[in-house]
KEGU-492865 format. One line per 8 residues: their letters; for each residue x, y, z of C-alpha. Coordinates in Angstrom, 1 decimal, padded with zeros to 4 digits. Each point is the difference from the previous one (the first is absolute). Layout:
# KEGU-492865
a = X/Y/Z  ...
# end
This chain:
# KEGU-492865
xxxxxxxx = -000.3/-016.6/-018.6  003.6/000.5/-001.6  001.9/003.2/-000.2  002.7/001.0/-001.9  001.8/003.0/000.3  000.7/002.0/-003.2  002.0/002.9/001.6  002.0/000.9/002.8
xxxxxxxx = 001.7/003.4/000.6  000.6/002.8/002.7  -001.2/002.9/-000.4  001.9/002.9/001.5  -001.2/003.6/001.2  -000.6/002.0/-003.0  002.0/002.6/001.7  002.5/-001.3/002.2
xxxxxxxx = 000.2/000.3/003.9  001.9/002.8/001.7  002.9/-000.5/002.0  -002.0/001.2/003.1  -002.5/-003.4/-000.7  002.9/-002.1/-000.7  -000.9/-001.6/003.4  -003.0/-001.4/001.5
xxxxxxxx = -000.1/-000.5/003.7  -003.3/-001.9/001.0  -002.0/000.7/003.1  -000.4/-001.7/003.3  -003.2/-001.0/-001.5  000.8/-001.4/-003.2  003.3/-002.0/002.0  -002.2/-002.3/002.1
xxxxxxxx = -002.0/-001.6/-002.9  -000.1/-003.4/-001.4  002.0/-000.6/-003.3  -001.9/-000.2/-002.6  -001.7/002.2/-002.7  -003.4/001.8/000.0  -001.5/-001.1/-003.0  -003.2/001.0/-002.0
xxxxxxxx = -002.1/-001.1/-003.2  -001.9/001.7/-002.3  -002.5/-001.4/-002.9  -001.0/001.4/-002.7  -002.0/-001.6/-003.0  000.7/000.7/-003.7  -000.9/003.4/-001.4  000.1/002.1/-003.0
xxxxxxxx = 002.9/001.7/002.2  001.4/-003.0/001.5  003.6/000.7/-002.5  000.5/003.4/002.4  001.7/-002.7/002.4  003.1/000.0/-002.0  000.1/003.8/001.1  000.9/-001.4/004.1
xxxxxxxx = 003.2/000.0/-000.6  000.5/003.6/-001.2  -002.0/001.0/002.9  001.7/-001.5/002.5  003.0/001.5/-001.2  -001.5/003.0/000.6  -001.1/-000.6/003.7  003.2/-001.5/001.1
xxxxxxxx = 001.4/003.1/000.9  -002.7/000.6/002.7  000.1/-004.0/000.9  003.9/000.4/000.4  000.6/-002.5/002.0  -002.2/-002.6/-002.3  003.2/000.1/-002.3  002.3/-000.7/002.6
xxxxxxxx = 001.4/-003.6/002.0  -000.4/-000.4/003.9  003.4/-000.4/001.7  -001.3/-002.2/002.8  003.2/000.4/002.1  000.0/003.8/000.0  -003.8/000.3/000.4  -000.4/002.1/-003.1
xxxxxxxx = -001.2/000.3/-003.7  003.0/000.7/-002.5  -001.5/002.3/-002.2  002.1/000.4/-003.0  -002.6/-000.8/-002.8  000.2/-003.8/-000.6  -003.1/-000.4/-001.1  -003.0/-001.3/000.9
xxxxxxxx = -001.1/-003.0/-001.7  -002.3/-000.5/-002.7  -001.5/-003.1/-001.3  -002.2/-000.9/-003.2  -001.2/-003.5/-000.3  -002.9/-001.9/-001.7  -002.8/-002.5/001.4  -001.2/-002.7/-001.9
xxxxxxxx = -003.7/000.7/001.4  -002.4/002.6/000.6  -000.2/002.0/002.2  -003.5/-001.4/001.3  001.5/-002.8/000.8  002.2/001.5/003.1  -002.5/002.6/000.8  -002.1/-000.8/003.2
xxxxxxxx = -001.6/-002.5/002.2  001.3/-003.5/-002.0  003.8/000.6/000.2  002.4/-000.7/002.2  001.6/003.0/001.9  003.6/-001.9/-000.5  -000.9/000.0/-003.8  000.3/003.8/000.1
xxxxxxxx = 004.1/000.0/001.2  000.3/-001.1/-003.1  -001.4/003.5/-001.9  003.2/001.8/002.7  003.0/001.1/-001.2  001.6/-001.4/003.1  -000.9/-002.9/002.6  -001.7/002.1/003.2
xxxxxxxx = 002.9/-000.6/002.7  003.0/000.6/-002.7  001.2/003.5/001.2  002.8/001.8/002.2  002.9/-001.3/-001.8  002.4/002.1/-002.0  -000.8/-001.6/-003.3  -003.9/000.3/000.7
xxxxxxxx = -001.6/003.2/-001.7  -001.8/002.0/002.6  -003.3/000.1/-002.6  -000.7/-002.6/-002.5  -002.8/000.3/-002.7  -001.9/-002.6/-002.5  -002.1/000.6/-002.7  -001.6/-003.1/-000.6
xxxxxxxx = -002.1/000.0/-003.7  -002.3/-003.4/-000.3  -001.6/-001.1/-003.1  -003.6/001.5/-000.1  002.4/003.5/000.0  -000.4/001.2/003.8  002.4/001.1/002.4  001.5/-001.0/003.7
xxxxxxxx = 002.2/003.0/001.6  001.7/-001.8/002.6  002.3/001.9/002.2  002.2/-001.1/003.1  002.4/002.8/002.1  001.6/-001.1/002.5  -001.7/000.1/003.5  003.5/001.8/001.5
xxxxxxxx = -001.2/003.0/-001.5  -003.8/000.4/-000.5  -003.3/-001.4/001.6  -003.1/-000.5/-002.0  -000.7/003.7/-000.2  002.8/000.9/-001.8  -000.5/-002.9/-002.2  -003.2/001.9/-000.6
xxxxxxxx = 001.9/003.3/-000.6  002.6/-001.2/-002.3  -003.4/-001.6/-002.0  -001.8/003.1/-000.3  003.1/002.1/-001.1  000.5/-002.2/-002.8  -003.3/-000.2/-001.3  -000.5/003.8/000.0
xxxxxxxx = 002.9/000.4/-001.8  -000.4/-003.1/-002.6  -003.3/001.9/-000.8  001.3/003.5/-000.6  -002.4/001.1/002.8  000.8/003.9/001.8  -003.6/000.5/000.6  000.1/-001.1/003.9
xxxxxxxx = 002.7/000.8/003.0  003.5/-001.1/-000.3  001.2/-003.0/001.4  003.0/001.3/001.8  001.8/-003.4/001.8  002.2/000.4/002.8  002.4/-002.1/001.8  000.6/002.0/003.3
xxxxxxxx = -001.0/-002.3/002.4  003.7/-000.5/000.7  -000.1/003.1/001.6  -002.5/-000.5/002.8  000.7/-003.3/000.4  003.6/-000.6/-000.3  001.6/-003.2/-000.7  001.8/-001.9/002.3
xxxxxxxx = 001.4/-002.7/-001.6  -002.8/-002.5/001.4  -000.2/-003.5/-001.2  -003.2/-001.1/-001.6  -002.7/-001.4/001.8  -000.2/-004.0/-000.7  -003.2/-000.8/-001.4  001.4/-003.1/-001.7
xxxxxxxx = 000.5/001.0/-003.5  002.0/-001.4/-002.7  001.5/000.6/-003.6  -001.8/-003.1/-001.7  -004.0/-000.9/000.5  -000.7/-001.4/003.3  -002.6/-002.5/-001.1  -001.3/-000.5/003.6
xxxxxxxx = -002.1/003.4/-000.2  -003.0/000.0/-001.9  -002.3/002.5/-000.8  -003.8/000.6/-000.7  -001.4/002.6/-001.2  -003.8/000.7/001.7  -002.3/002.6/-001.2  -002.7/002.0/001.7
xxxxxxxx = -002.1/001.4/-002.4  -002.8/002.9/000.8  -002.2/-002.2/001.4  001.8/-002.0/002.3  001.5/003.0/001.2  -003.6/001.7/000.8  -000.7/-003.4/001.8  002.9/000.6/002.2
xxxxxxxx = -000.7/003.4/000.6  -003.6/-000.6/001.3  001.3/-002.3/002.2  002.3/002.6/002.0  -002.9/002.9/-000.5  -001.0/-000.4/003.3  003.2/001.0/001.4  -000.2/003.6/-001.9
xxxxxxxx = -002.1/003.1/000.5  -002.2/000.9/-003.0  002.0/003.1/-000.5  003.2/-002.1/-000.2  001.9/-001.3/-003.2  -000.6/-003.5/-000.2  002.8/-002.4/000.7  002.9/000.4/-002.8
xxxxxxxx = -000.2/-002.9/-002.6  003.6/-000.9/001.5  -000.9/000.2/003.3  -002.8/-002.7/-000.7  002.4/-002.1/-002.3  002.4/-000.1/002.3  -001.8/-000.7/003.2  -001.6/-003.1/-001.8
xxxxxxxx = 002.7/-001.1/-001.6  001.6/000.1/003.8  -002.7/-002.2/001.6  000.4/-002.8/-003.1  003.8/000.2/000.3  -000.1/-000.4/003.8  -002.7/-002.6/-000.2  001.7/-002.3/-002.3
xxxxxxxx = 002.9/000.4/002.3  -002.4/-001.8/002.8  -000.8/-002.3/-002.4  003.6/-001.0/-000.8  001.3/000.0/003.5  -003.0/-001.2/002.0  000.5/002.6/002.1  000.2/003.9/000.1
xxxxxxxx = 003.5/001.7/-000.5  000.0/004.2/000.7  000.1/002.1/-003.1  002.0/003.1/-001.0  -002.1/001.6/-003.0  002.2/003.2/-001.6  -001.8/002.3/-002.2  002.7/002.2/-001.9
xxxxxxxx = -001.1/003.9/-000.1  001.4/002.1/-003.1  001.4/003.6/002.5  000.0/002.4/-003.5  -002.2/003.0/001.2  -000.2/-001.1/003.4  002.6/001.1/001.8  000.9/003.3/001.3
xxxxxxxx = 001.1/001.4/-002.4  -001.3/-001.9/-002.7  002.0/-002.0/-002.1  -000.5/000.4/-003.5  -002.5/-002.7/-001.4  002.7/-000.3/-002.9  002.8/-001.0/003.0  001.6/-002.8/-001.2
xxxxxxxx = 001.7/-002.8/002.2  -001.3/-002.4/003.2  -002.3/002.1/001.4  -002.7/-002.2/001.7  -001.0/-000.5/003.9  -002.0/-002.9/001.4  -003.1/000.1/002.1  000.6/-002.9/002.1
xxxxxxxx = -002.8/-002.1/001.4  001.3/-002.7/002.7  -002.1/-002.6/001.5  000.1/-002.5/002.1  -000.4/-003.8/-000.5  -003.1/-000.1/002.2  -001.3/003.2/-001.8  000.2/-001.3/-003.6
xxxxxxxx = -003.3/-002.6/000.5  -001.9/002.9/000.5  001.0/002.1/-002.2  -002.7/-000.2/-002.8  -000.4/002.3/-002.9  -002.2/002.8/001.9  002.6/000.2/003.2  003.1/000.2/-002.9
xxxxxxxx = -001.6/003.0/-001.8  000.3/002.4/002.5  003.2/-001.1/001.3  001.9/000.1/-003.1  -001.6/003.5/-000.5  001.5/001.2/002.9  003.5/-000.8/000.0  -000.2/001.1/-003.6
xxxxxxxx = -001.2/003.6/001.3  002.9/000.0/002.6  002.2/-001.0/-002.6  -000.7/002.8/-002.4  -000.2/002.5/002.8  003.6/-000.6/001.1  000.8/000.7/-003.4  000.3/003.7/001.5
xxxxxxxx = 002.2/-000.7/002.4  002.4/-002.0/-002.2  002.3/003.3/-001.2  -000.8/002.1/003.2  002.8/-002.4/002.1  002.4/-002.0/-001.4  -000.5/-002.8/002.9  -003.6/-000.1/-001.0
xxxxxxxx = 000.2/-000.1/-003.7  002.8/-003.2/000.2  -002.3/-001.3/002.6  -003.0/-000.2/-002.1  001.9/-000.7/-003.4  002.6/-002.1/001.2  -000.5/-001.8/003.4  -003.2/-000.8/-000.4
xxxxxxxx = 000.7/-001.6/-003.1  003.2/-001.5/001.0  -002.3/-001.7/003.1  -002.5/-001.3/-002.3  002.0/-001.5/-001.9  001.6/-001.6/003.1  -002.9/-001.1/001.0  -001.3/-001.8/-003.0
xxxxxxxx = 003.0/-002.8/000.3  -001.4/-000.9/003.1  -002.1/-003.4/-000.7  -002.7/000.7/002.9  -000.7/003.0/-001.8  -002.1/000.3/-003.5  000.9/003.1/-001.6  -002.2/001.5/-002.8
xxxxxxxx = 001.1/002.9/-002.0  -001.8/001.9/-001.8  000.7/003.1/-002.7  -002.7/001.8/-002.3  000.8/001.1/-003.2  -003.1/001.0/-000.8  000.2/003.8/000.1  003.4/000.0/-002.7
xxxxxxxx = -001.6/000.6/-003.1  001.2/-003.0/-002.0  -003.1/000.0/-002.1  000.6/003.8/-001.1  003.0/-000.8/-001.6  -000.5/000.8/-003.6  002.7/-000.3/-002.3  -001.3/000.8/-003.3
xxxxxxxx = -002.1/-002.5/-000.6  -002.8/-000.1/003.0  -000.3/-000.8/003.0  000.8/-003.8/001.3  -002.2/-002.6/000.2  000.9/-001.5/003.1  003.1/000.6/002.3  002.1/-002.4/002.5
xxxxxxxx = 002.4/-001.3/001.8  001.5/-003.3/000.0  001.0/-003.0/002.1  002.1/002.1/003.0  002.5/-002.0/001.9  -001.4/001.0/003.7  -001.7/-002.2/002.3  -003.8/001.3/000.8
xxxxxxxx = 000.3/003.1/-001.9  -003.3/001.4/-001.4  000.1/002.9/-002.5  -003.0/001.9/-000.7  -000.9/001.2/-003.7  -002.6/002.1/-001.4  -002.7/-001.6/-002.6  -000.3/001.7/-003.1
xxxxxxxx = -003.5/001.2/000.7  001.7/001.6/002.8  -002.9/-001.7/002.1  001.6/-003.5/000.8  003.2/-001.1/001.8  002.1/-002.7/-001.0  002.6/-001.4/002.7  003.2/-002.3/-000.9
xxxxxxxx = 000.4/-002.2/003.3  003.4/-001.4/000.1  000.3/-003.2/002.0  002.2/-003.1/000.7  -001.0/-002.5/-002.3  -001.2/-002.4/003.3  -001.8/003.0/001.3  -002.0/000.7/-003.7
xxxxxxxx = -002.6/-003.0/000.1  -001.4/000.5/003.1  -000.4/003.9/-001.7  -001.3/-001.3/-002.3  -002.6/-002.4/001.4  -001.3/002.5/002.8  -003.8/000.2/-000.8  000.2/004.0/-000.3
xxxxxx = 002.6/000.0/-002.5  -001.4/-002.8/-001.9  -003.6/002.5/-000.3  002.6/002.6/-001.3  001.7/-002.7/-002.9  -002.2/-001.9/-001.0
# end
């Protein structure tokens, strides 16, 4: 696949930013994480409509104002975005192939990177735009919207918000609610001048993580689901197509660690929990910056033989529950909320380096909407991420069908065959 970029511009605010945004102080919570960008894909096939997509530009124009700090430059020294309307950058290129040939099972995550206006861990400098886009037009005429903003200012919800906002505007639509984004997170969770959290990212590919990309269509989903029905009362919701994902994708990661090591190591597996609407009061669900918790499941090395499938399920569940319900205790005290958003994280992190220690993270973007996002000319096809530059990361996506779940496991490339070859996995791939 070769690229070539046709354009390159900033776009600025349409109106410009008021003295009183000039400057952006981040949060506590935005401080602490890695450097690098949240980044996003969106697919969309050719269409009698498919020319609207020269109309992005205009729109995000338009939207900048409320994405202020999108159009501004992180000053990594004073811990804040300079907001005085460089521009966010915006990037049309061509593909010499079509867009079936990048869409789905038989490519390459790292082939994606290339469809991003900037390589993942290629943020926090001075000269790096907080918000890159790409519109990437391939020969059979359909479309990739690939978007990265830097990670010191939003999480994967916002990504979401900033996605939404654009599309309803790009399609003239006033028919549903407002989306309103806010950036106040700086006020309940002040900055204070915190260094990020090392998670081992770099400006330029890191060719040592690989991804794959495992789906979990409707059926193997109801297969998991039976096999945990025991555990619920028939009047309770079944397990959470996360909840299932994740607790099996736990027991292949942990076992393959056995496998590797000929022996058992104790695991750390971090579920991140979105706190919009769930704290006390309830943060806006159009709250833009960090604003995540982790349930945090810890076990021991002589723990982790034993813990199958079946005994993961409920365990996951409930430090998920606990997680979401300290969510109302996270603006009530200001010792609890930088406990739960910041030490616990910060001790995670910690943890991970430690080589007796297998550390599994896991985030589900599932519930963002990416498949809504209609521009003018449908709805996507298919949405992703990419290759991500973190060690035993596993993002969670939604299918189309809103039925499935696809999840992008990010390993070390010695780590990746014996993935690849566990005998569960290999029933999920080939």
């Amino acid at each position: 696949m070769r690229i070539t970029i046709v354009s390159r511009k900033f776009i600025k605010p349409s109106t410009p930013t008021p003295e009183n945004r000039r400057t952006y102080k981040i949060s506590c919570t935005d401080e602490v994480n890695p450097t690098m960008n949240v980044v996003g894909l969106l697919y969309y096939p050719s269409s009698d409509n498919i020319g609207n997509v020269n109309n992005l530009e205009k729109s995000l124009a338009q939207i900048l104002p409320q994405f202020y700090p999108f159009a501004g430059r992180y000053i990594k020294k004073n811990h804040v975005v300079d907001c005085r309307d460089q521009g966010a950058e915006y990037i049309e290129a061509k593909v010499d192939c079509d867009l079936v040939d990048v869409i789905g099972s038989g490519v390459q995550p790292v082939v994606l990177n290339d469809l991003l206006p900037v390589e993942v861990g290629a943020a926090d400098e001075a000269t790096d735009p907080v918000m890159s886009i790409q519109v990437n037009k391939f020969k059979c005429g359909g479309v990739t919207v690939a978007a990265a903003i830097s990670h010191r200012i939003i999480d994967a919800s916002s990504l979401g918000i900033f996605f939404s906002a654009l599309a309803k505007v790009s399609r003239g639509d006033n028919s549903i609610e407002p989306i309103i984004p806010n950036f106040d997170s700086p006020l309940y969770f002040p900055g204070e001048n915190l260094g990020g959290l090392d998670f081992g990212t770099i400006r330029t590919r890191d060719p040592t993580l690989v991804t794959k990309r495992i789906l979990f269509d409707r059926k193997v989903i109801a297969n998991l689901r039976a096999r945990v029905n025991h555990l619920y009362e028939r009047s309770d919701r079944p397990a959470s197509r996360v909840l299932v994902v994740s607790s099996f994708l736990s027991e292949a990661l942990m076992r393959c660690d056995r496998v590797k090591l000929g022996k058992s190591r104790a695991c750390l597996i971090a579920q991140a929990v979105n706190i919009r609407e769930r704290t006390v009061p309830p943060l806006s669900k159009y709250s833009c910056g960090n604003l995540v918790s982790l349930g945090l499941l810890e076990c021991r090395a002589e723990e982790t033989e034993s813990l199958d499938f079946e005994h993961l399920v409920p365990l996951l569940s409930n430090v998920t529950k606990k997680a979401v319900l300290d969510c109302s205790k996270i603006l009530s005290n200001g010792k609890d909320g930088h406990k739960i958003l910041v030490d616990v994280f910060a001790g995670a992190t910690e943890k991970s380096h430690d080589e007796n220690l297998n550390c599994l993270w896991f985030t589900d973007w599932s519930k963002f909407g990416f498949y809504d996002n209609d521009f003018g000319f449908g709805k996507p096809i298919w949405t992703s991420v990419a290759n991500i530059p973190i060690k035993n990361l596993i993002i969670i996506l939604n299918t189309k069908e809103n039925d499935g779940i696809e999840a992008w496991v990010h390993l070390h490339e010695k780590d990746m065959p014996y993935f690849e070859q566990d005998e569960e996995i290999k029933k999920l791939t080939t």
